[in-house]
C-alpha positions in Angstrom: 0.9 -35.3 13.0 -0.6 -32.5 11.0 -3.6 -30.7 11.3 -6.0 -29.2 9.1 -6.9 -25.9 8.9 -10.9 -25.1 11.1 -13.5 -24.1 8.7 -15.6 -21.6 9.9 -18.6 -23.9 11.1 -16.1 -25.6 13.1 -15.4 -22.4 15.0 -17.8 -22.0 18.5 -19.7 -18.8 18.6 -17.3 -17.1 20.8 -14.7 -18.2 18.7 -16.5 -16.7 15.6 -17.2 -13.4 17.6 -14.0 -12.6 18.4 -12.4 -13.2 15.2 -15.8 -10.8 13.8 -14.4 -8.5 16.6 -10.5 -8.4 15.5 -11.8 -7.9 11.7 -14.0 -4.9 12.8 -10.8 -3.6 15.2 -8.3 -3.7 11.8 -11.1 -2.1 9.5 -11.8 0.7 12.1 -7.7 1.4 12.4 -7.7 1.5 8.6 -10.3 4.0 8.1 -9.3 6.2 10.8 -5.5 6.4 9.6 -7.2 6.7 5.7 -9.4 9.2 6.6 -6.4 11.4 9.1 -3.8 10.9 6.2 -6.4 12.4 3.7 -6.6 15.3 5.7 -2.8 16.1 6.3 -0.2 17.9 4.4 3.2 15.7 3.0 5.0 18.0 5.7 3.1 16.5 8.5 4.0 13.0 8.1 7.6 11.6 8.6 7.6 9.5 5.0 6.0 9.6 1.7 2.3 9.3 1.8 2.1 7.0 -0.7 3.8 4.4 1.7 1.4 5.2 4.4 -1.0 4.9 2.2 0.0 1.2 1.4 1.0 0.8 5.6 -2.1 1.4 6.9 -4.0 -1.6 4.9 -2.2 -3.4 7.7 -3.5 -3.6 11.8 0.4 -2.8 12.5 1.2 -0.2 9.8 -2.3 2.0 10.7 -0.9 1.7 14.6 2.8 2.2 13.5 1.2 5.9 11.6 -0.9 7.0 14.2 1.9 6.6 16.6 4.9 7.8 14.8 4.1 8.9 11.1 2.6 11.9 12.0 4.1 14.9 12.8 2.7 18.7 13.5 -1.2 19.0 14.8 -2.9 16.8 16.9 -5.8 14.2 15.8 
């Protein structure tokens, strides 16, 4: 039996908040690791920045930096 994917008016409104919530949790992550990679050197990170860059676009990859792509001073 397959089912079809829920539209959004199909979705009840706690349903609808939480997925509002988990969008505003990933955009948050993402501009917090943006804004902490534009403010470190290359020699504070473990990687290219570049690929952080790229990572932290993601929910995992902006957790992944702030927990082990950073190296040196505190937030």
């Amino acid at each position: 039996m397959m089912r079809s994917k829920k539209k959004w008016s199909d979705l009840t409104p706690q349903q609808r908040a939480g997925v509002l919530g988990l969008v505003a949790l990933q955009a948050a992550l993402a501009a917090f690791a943006q804004r902490d990679l534009g403010s470190r050197s290359a020699d504070e990170l473990r990687g290219p920045k570049i690929l952080w860059r790229f990572m932290t676009l993601n929910t995992l990859g902006a957790i992944a930096y702030l927990t082990i792509g950073r190296v040196g001073r505190p937030i």
